[in-house]
C-alpha positions in Angstrom: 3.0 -1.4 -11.1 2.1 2.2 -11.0 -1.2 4.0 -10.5 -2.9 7.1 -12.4 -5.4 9.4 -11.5 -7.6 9.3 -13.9 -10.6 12.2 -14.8 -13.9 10.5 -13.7 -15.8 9.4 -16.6 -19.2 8.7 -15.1 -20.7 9.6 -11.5 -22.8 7.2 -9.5 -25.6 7.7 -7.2 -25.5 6.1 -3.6 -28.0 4.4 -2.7 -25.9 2.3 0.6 -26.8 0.1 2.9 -26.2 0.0 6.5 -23.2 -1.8 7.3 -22.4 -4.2 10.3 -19.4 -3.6 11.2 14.4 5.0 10.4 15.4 8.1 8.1 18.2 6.6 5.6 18.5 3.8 3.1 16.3 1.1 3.4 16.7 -2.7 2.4 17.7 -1.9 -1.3 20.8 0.7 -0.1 23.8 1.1 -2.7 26.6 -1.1 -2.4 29.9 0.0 -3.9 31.5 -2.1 -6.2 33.6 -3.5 -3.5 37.2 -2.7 -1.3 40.2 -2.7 -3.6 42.3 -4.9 -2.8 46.5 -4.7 -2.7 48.8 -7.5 -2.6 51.8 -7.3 0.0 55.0 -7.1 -1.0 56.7 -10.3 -0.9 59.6 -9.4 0.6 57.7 -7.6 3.7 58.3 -9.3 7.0 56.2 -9.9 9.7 57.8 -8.4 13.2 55.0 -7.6 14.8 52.9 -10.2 16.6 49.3 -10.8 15.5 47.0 -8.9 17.4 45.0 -11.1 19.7 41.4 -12.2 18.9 38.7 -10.8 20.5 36.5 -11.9 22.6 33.7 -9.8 21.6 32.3 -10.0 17.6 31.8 -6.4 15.7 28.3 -5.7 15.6 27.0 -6.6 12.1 25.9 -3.3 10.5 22.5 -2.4 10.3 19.6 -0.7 8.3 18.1 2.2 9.5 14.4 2.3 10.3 11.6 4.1 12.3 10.0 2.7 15.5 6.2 2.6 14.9 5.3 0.5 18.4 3.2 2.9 20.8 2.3 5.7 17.8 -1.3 6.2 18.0 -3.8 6.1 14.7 -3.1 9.5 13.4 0.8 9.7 13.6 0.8 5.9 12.2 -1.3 6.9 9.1 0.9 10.2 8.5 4.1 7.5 8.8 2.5 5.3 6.2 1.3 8.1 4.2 4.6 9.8 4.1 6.6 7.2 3.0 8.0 8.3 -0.7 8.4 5.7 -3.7 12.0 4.8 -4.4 10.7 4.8 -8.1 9.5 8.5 -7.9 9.7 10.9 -4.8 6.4 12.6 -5.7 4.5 9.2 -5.1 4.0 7.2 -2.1 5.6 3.9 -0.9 2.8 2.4 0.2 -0.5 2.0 -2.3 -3.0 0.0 -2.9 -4.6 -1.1 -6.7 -6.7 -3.5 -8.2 -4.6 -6.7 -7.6 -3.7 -5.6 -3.7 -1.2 -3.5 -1.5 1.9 -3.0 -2.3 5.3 -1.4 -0.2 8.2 0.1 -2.5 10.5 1.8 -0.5 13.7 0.5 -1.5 15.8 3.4 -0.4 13.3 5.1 2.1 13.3 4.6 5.8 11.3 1.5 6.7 9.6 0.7 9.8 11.0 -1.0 12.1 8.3 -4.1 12.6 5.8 -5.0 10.5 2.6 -2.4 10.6 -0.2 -4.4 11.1 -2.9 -2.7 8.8 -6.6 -3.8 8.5 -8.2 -3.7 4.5 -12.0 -3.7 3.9 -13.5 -5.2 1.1 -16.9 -4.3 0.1 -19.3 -5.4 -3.1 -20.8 -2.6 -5.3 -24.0 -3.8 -6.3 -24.6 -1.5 -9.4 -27.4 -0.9 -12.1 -28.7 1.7 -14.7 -30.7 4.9 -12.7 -34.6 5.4 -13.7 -33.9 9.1 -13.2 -30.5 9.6 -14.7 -28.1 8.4 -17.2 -25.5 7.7 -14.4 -25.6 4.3 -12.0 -27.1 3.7 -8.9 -25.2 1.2 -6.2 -25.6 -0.4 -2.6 -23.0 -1.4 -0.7 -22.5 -5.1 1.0 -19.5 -5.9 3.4 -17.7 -9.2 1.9 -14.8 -9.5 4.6 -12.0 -7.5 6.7 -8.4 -8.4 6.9 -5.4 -7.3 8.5 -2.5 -7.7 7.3 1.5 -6.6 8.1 3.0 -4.4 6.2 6.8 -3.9 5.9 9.2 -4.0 6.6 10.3 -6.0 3.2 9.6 -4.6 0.1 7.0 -6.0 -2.4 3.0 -7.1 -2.4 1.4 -7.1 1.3 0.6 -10.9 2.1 -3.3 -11.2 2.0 -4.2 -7.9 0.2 -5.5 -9.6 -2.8 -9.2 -8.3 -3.2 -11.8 -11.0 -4.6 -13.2 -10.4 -7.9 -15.9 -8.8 -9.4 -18.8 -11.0 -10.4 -22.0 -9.6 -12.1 -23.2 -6.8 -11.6 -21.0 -6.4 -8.6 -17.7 -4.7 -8.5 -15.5 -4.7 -5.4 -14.4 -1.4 -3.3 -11.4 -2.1 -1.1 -10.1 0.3 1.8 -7.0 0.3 3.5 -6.8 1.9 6.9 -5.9 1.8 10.5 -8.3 2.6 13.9 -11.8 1.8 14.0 -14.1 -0.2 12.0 -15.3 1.2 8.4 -18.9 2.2 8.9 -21.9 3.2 6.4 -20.9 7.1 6.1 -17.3 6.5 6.0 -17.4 4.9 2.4 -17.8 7.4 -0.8 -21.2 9.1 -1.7 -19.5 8.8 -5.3 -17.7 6.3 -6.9 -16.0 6.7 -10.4 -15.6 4.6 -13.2 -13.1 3.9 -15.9 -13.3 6.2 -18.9 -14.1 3.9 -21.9 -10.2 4.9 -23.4 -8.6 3.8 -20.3 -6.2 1.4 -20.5 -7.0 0.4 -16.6 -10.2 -1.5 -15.8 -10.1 0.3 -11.9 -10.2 3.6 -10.5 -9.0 5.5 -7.3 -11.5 5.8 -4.5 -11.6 9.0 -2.2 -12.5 7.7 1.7 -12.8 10.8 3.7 -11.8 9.5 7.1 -9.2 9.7 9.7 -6.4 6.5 9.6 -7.7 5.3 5.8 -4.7 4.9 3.9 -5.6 4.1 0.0 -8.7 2.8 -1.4 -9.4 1.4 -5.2 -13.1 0.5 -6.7 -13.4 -2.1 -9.5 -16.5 -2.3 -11.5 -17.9 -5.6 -13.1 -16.1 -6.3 -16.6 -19.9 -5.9 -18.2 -21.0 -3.0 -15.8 -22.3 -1.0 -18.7 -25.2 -3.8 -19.8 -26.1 -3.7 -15.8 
């Protein structure tokens, strides 16, 4: 599942509340397809002696990856953020959208151990402005999880955002450090344009450590 940027199609007014608070192919490489194989001869003899067993096993090959124990917030985020699609190299491996988080980095250096990785979800509680013909909206924490990510491929375990109900759509942030406070979260939120074919748009967090962030509106936000 891919994302698009999409043009905003209507602003909204904030009106929040205070909140409580390694380089190489990954795990889908290329495998060749396969050693030929030749047949002896069989007329060939043996007069050499088999060469002993050893006592020590080869090492099993490996897939390369990047150590991410002891990076602090910053250089962990620009990891993350680095990381490029196997699908496309101008789009990032790891990104969020309205169902949850996903990792595709099939042939892109992954991390070593799994990144633990903390994902805010918040309610938008939305309705028409007096003074405009945009929306006004509070904000209302509804939980914080953390969750690993990498280094398989595939949806994050526990990234699924609940759902909108009501007048209430649901922002959720992925990022690392501190908690998410009032004036980290957007001072404007967009909404799909009525020919999109996605019901969700990309959020802009302006903070250090946040990774991705996606806002879902109510199915009937409009009649709000």
């Amino acid at each position: 599942m891919r994302r698009l940027r999409l043009p905003a199609a209507v602003f909204l007014s904030l009106s929040a509340l205070a909140l409580a608070g390694c380089s190489g192919a990954g795990s889908g490489a290329d495998i060749g397809a396969g050693a030929s194989r030749s047949k002896a001869p069989s007329s060939a003899s043996s007069s050499s002696p088999a060469p002993a067993p050893s006592d020590t096993p080869a090492p099993s090959p490996t897939a390369p990856c990047t150590a991410t124990k002891g990076l602090d917030t910053a250089a962990l985020a620009g990891y993350l953020k680095g990381l490029r699609s196997s699908d496309r190299a101008d789009s990032e491996a790891l990104f969020m959208v309205d169902t949850g988080m996903y990792l595709r980095l099939v042939k892109t250096q992954p991390p070593c151990e799994p990144v633990p990785t903390r994902i805010g979800f918040f309610r938008v509680d939305m309705a028409h402005a007096t003074d405009s013909a945009g929306f006004k909206f509070s904000y209302a924490p509804i939980r914080t999880v953390t969750v690993a990510v990498g280094p398989r491929d595939g949806k994050v375990d526990g990234s699924t955002p609940p759902e909108p109900s009501g007048c209430g759509g649901v922002l959720s942030v992925a990022y690392l450090g501190r908690d998410l406070v009032e004036s980290d979260l957007p001072h404007t939120l967009q909404l799909p344009s009525a020919d999109s074919t996605l019901d969700w748009v990309l959020a802009d967090v302006e903070r250090d450590g946040v990774l991705d962030a996606v806002f879902k509106p109510p199915a009937g936000f409009r009649g709000c």
